[in-house]
Every structure is written in C-alpha cells, then in structure tokens.
N, C-alpha and C positions, 0 to 999 in steps of 0.2 A: 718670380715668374719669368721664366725664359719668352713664352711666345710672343711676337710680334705682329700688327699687322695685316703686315707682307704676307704672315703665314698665312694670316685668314680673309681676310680685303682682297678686292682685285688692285693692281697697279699701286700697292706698297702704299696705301692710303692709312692714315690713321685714325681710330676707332674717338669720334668726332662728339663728345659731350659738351660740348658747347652750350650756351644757355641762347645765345641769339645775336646777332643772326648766326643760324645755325645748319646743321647738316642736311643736304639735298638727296634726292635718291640719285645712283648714280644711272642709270639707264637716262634719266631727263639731265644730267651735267653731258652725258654722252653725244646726247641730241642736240643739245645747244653749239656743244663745239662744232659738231657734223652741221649743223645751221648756219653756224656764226656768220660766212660770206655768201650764203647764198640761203639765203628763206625759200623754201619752195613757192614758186610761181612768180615771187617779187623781184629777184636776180640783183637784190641785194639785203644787207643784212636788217635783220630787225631793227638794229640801231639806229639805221639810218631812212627809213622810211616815214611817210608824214602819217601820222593820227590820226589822219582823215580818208586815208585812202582804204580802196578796197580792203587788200590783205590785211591790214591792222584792224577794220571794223569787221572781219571774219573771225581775225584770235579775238577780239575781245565778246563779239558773240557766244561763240563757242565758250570760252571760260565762263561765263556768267548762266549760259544753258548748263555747264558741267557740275555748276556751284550749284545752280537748284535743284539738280536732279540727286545729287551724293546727300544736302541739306532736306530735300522736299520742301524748297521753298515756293510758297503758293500766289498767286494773282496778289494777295494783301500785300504785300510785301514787296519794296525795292530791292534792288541791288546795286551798290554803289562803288566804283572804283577809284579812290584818293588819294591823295599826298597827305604828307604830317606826320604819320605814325598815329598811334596811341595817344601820346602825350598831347598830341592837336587837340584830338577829340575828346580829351579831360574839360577843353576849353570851350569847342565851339556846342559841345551836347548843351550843356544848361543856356550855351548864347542861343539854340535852337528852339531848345525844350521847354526852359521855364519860363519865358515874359515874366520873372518877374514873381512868380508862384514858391512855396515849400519846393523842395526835395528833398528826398531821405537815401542814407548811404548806408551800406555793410561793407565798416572797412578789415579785412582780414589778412592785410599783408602790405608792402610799403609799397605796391600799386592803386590800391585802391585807397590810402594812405593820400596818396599825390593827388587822385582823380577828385577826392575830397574839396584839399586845397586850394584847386583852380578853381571847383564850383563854385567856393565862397566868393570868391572875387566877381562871379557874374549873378548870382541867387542866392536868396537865406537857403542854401543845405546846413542838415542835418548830420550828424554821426548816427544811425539808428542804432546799431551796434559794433564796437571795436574789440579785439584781440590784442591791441597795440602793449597791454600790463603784463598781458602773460608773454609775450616775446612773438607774436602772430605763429599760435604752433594752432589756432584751429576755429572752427567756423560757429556760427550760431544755430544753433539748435531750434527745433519749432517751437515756438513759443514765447523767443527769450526777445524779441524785439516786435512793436506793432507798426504798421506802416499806413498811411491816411489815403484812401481813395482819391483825395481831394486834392492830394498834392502833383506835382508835377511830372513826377517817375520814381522808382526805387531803381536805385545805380549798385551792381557789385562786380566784383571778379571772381570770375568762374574757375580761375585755378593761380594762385599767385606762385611767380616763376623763384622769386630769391629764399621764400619760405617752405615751398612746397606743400602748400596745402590746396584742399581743391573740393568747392561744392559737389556734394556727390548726388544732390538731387536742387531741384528748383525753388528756389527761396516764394514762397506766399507774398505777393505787393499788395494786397489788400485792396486790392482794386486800379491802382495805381498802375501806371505803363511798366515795363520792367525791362530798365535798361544794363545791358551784361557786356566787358570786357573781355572779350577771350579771346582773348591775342596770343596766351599761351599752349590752350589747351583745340582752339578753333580744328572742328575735321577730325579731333579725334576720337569725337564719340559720337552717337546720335545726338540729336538736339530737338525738343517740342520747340521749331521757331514760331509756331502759333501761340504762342505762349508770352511773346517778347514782343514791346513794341521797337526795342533797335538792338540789335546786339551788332560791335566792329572789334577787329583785329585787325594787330599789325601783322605783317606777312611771313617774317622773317623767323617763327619758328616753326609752323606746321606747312605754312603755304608756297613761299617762295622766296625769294632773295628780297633785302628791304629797299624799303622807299616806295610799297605798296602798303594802303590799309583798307581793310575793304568792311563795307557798311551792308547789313540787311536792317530797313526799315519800313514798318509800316505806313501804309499812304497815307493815312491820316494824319499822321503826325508830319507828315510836310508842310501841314498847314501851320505850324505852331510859331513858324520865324517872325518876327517881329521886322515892321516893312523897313525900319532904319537899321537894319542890319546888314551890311556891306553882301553885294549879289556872291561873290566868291567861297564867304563862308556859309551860306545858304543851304544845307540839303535837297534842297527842294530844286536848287539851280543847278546842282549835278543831277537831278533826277530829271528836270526835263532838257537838258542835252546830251542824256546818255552817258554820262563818267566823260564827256566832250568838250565840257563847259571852255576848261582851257588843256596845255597839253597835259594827259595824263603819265604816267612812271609805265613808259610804251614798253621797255625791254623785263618790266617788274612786272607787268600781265601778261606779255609772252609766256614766261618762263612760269608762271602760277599757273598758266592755262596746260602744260606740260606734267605739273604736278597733280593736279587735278584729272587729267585720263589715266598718269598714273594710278594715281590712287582706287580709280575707276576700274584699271587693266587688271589690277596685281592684287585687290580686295574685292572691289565689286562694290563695297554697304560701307558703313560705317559703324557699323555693326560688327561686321569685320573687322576694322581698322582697329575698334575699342577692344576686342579679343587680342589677338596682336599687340596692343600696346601695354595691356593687364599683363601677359605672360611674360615680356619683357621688363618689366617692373617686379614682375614678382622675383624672380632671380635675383636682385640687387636687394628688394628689402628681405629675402631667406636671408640671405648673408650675413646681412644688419643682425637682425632676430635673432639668427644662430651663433652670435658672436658670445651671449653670456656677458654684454654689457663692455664689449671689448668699442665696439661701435653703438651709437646714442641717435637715433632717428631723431629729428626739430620736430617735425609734424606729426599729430595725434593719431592714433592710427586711424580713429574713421573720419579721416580728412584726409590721409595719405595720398597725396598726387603722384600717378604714374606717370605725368609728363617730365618734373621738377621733382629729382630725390636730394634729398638734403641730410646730412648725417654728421656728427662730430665724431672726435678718437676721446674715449675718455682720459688719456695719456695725451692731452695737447701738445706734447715736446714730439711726438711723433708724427703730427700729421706734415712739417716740411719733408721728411723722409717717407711718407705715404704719398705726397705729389712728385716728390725727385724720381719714386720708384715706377710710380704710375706713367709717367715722362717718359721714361727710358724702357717701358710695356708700350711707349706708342697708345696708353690711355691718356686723350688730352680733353682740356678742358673742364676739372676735374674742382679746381680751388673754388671752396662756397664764398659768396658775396661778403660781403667787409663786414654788413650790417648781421649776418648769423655767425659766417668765420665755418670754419670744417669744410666741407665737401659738399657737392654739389653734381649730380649727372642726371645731365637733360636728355631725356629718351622718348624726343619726338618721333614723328610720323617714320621719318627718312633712316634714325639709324636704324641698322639691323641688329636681331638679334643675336647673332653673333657679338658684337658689341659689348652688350648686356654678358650674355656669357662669361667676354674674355675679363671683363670687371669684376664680376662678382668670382670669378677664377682668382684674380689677383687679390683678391679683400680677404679671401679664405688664407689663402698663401703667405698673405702679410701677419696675418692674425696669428699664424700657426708658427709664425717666425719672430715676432715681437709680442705676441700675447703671455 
C-alpha cells in the first residue's frame, strides 16, 4: 500500500488506532489551540483559571446539560465529574455500594477481570459468570448466569477494549442495581440509563483527553456510603458540590465539553453516532471475513465490538511485517495487547472513516502479497 496519510488527513496527520488515550475529532484539537491563550470571555487560558469562577462553572454546565441531552439523562440520575480513571472506580463502587452486602460480576475481558479483584478486597463479590477458559472471546448468554435482587449490584463491562468483545444488549440483574463500565464504548451507542443504577467511564477513548471519568448515578444510591467512609471518596460528596468537592481535571472537562457539541453538531443522536461507527467497523471486519482464514478475528462474532477490533495472522511470523508495514501506511497503533498478541484497531467516536477505509485497503493489499 502506497497511500499515506497526508493523502487523506488534513495537516499529514496519521490514521490514529490507538486504544487509549486516543483519537480526538480534529475541528475540537482545532478549537483548543485557537483557545489555548485566550478562552473566550476569560482573556486567559483554560488552564489557568480557578474552578470556581464564572467561565469554568459555564463549561462545566454546559458539558453536563450536553451529556444528558445526547444520553437522555433524567431527574433520577446524577452526573459526576472525577479523577482516578476507571481503575479508581473498580475500588471506591463496592466502598460505595456494598456496606458490606453480595455482589455479582460478569467478567468478560481483563477489565472486568480487575474490576472483580478490587471488589473482593472491599465486599464478598462474585464471578457470576466468566470467559477467562475460553481466552475472553465472548459474552453470556441469557440464561447462562442468575443474579440475586438481594444483592448489592450486578457489575459488567459493556465492551472490553483489549478483547474486543461487547454486550450487544442489556444483561437482566435480577432486580439488583446494574452497575456497567463503559469506558470503552461510552457515547457510542444509545443507552436505556433507566435502566442502570451507575454506569462511569474513563474519558480518554470516546470523550476526551484523560484524567477525566465521568459518573451517571442514580440518587438513591447516594445514600448507600457508609458514614466512615473518608468525605473524598463519597459519591454523594461530589454530588452535592457539583463535581466542586475539590479541584476537578478543569482542562479534561473543557475539552469533553467540546467533544460533546461535537458529537452534537456533526451527528445530532446517538443513534447516529452507533450507525457511523457499525459502518466503520464493518469495513475492517469484511476484510477479516474475506481473508479465507488468512486473518482470525479473537471475538465471537455476535459479541464483535465495533469499538475494539482485535484479529490475529494465522502465519504469526508475519504479523512484525504486518505492523512495520502498517507503520510506514501511517496506520498507527495497530499492535494487539500482550495478553491476546495480533492486532488491534480502535475505532472510536473521533476516527474517521476514512481510517477504517485506508486499513482494511492495507489488510486486503497485505493478504494478496503474502497470502
């Protein structure tokens, strides 16, 4: 594959599969720079202004109005804006949620693997069901796990980033609160948040640059902290100071709040966004498919994440020469995780599909040269 790029990006940028943090739209990398010294109306930059002041309680308004409108997030429901990542919140949910109660997990990938982990250290969780035998290539099935009203939440992840696999519909808690991960896939589909009593992602592949994770939870479960639990890690104590408690990741809501009227401007729905991102995905797994076993898809097909594609060579001596090439196509970020090995391209919100295009160009190209 000759083409680069330069030929198809604007400003010789390269076709950006990164797994996380990862690729931004560039009209909002545009905006940022055009902002960077001067935030309109503040006459200085985002960076430097205090959390407390006007301009910063406007963007973070405004982001959290944009979040429930694109989500149809309803009165039941917080919105929280955090530090920690992901992996915080593996720790402080059950220091929140359980006092002390069951929980039950569906572990399907080596994220909810970890989210597991941490829970035991603070509550009796559960495995209710795991993938861990078969290599995390796919999800549970109705039927195959039961989950207790009684218990404290049912915890999953909604699309695992290193496996690529990805709930295609809403796992049943059996009455139980249902708390969802989706830090990979967050904004790119619709979502019943009625449905959830917390779902959080970290920011840094659909939403924005990291060091943001952001929380929708139901109010009632603010009540669930247990009163010797340190004010900081509290839900309840970011909910009533407004994501103010202390300073929040100011320039990581700026810049989410940017991506968000994106998403707004350039789709509209999230319905949209979920079309858009299926047609972008499809391109890369035709190629897979159409290889005649030349390329070996990890995830089961009706689990297949269009955020997280994951694939092997069945000629493993070939895939260092399937990344050196891809490298030098300006296709980056390409090598799968240590823990599956093959390939890997993330085809969040931000890339375009041109992207997609110029990859599954190069996967056909490779195949017709080495197959």
């Amino acid at each position: 594959m000759t083409a680069t790029a330069s030929n198809t990006l604007p400003h010789g940028r390269i076709h950006n599969f990164s797994a996380g943090p990862s690729a931004l739209p560039l009209p909002v990398l545009e905006q940022i720079k055009e902002e960077m010294l001067h935030l309109p109306g503040a006459r200085a930059s985002v960076l430097e202004i205090s959390h407390r002041s006007k301009d910063f309680e406007r963007i973070l308004g405004e982001a959290e109005a944009d979040l429930r409108k694109l989500l149809g997030i309803g009165a039941s429901h917080q919105v929280l804006f955090l530090q920690g990542g992901a992996s915080q919140m593996f720790a402080t949910i059950p220091m929140n949620l359980a006092s002390g109660a069951k929980t039950g997990y569906l572990v399907t990938g080596a994220w909810g693997k970890k989210a597991l982990k941490e829970a035991k250290a603070v509550c009796a969780a559960t495995a209710l069901w795991s993938g861990e035998a078969d290599g995390f290539r796919g999800v549970p099935a109705s039927g195959e796990f039961a989950s207790d009203g009684d218990w404290a939440y049912l915890h999953y992840t909604s699309n695992e980033t290193i496996q690529g696999v990805q709930f295609q519909s809403v796992p049943e808690s059996g009455g139980a609160p249902l708390v969802c991960d989706m830090s990979s896939d967050f904004l790119s589909r619709p979502v019943p948040v009625e449905r959830y009593g917390l779902i959080y992602a970290g920011a840094q592949k659909n939403l924005g640059p990291a060091g943001l994770t952001v929380a929708v939870i139901r109010e009632e479960l603010l009540k669930r902290a247990p009163a010797s639990l340190p004010e900081i890690f509290k839900f309840s104590t970011h909910a009533e100071n407004g994501s103010l408690y202390n300073t929040p990741p100011t320039f990581s809501i700026y810049a989410a709040g940017l991506v968000l009227k994106w998403l707004l401007e350039t789709h509209g729905s999230l319905e949209a966004v979920a079309d858009y991102n299926l047609a972008k995905a499809a391109l890369v797994y035709d190629a897979i498919d159409a290889s005649g076993g030349f390329y070996k898809p990890h995830a089961n097909a009706d689990c297949r994440s269009p955020m997280n594609v994951t694939w092997t060579l069945a000629d493993a001596s070939l895939e260092g020469e399937f990344l050196k090439g891809a490298e030098a196509a300006d296709l980056s970020g390409l090598k799968g995780h240590r823990s599956v090995g093959g390939m890997r391209a993330s085809l969040y919100n931000a890339v375009p599909r041109e992207s997609a295009e110029a990859l599954a160009s190069f996967m056909n190209d490779f195949r017709k040269r080495k197959g």
